[in-house]
Every structure is written in C-alpha cells, then in structure tokens.
C-alpha positions in Angstrom: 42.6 -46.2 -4.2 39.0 -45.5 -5.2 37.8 -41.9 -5.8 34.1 -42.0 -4.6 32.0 -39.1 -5.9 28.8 -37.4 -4.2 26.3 -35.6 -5.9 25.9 -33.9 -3.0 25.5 -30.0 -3.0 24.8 -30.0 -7.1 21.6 -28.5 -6.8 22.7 -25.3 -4.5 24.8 -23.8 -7.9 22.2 -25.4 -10.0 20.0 -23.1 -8.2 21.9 -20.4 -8.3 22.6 -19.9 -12.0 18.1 -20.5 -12.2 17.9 -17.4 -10.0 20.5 -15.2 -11.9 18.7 -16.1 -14.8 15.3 -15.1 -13.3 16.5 -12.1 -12.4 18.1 -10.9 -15.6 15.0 -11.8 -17.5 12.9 -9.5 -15.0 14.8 -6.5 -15.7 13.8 -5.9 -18.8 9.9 -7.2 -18.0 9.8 -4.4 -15.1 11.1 -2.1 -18.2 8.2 -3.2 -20.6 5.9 -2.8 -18.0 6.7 0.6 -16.7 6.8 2.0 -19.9 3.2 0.0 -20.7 1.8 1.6 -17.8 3.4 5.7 -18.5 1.5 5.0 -21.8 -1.8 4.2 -20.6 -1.2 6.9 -18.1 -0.1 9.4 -21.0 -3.2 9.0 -23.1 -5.8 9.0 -20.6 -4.3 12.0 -19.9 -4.3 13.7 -22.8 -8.1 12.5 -23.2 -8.9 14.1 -19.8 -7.0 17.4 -20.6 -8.1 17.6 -24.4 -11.7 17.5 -23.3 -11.2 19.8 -20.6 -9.4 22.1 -22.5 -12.6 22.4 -25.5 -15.0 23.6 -22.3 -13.1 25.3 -20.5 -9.4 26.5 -22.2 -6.0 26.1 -22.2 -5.7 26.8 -18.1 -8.4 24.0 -17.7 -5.9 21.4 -20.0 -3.2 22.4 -17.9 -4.9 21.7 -14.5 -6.3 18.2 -15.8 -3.0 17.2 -17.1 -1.2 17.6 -13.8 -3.9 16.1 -11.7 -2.7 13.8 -14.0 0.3 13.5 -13.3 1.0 14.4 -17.0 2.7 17.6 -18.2 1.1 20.0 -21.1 3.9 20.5 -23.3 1.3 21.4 -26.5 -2.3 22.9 -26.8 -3.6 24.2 -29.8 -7.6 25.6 -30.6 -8.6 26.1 -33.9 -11.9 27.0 -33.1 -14.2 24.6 -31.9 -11.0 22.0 -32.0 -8.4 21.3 -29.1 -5.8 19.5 -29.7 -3.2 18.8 -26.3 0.3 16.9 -26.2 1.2 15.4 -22.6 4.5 13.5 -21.7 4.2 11.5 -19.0 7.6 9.9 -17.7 9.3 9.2 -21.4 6.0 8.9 -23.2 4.3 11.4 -25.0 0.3 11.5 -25.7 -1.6 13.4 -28.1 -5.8 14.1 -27.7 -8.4 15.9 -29.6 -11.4 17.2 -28.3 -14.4 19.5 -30.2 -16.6 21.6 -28.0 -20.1 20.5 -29.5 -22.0 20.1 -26.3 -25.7 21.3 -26.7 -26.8 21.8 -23.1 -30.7 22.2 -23.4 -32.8 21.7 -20.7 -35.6 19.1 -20.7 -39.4 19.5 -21.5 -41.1 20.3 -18.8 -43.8 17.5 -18.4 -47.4 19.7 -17.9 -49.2 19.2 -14.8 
C-alpha cells in the first residue's frame, strides 16, 4: 500500500492566511491615516479661524471653524493677538493670528 500525496489545494489556505494578514496590517494603516488627515484638517483650521478671528472677532473664528468642519472650543484676544483652539474629530489645533493689516490705497498715477 502506497500513500500518494497531492499538493493540490495548498495554495487556497496559503492564500488565505496572506489575506488575513493583509487585512490586519490595514487596520491600523486606515487608523494612522485618519488620524493624519483630522490633523491636517485641525490646523488648517485653526489657521483659517485664528486669522479670521484678528479681523473680524470671536463670531468670525467661530463661523470659519465650522465651515471647517472644526469646532472652537478656545479664543482668546489680547489686543492685537488671537489666539483659537479647534478639535477636529480627536485632534486638537491651536493658531495665532495679529491684526497688523495696513490697508492704504495706492498712489494715484497723474494724468
């Protein structure tokens, strides 16, 4: 009596164990990433509200947060400064901003 072996079907659990393996490692890369993205997302917001809030005030940080999709959760002025905290998702953003804009018209040429 001979036992004969196949090495047929080894590569369909072979397989199998690859792809659980794939999958497991992209968990935690879809994790990295997300949070990557709320943290780009969370200081460009607090950029956009920071500089909105030196023009125009707190109500104008607020609004440019949200638009956002950031919420304001700190704004202090100490005079000509701004400073603004944002969270977006889990991550949180803080700005600065000073209102030194000099709007002057230009020269008129003569003619």
């Amino acid at each position: 009596m001979s036992i004969h072996r196949s090495d047929r079907g080894q590569a369909t659990p072979l397989w199998a164990v690859v792809l659980v393996l794939a999958g497991l490692l992209l968990v935690p890369t879809g994790l990295l990433v997300r949070a990557t993205v709320q943290r780009a997302e969370a200081r460009s917001a607090a950029d956009a509200a920071a500089l909105a809030g030196a023009l125009e005030g707190e109500g104008a940080a607020r609004s440019v947060a949200e638009a956002n999709g950031a919420e304001l959760i700190d704004y202090q002025a100490r005079g000509d400064l701004v400073e603004v905290t944002v969270v977006v998702g889990d991550r949180r953003a803080t700005a600065r901003a000073e209102r030194s804009l000099r709007l002057e018209a230009p020269p008129r040429p003569d003619g």
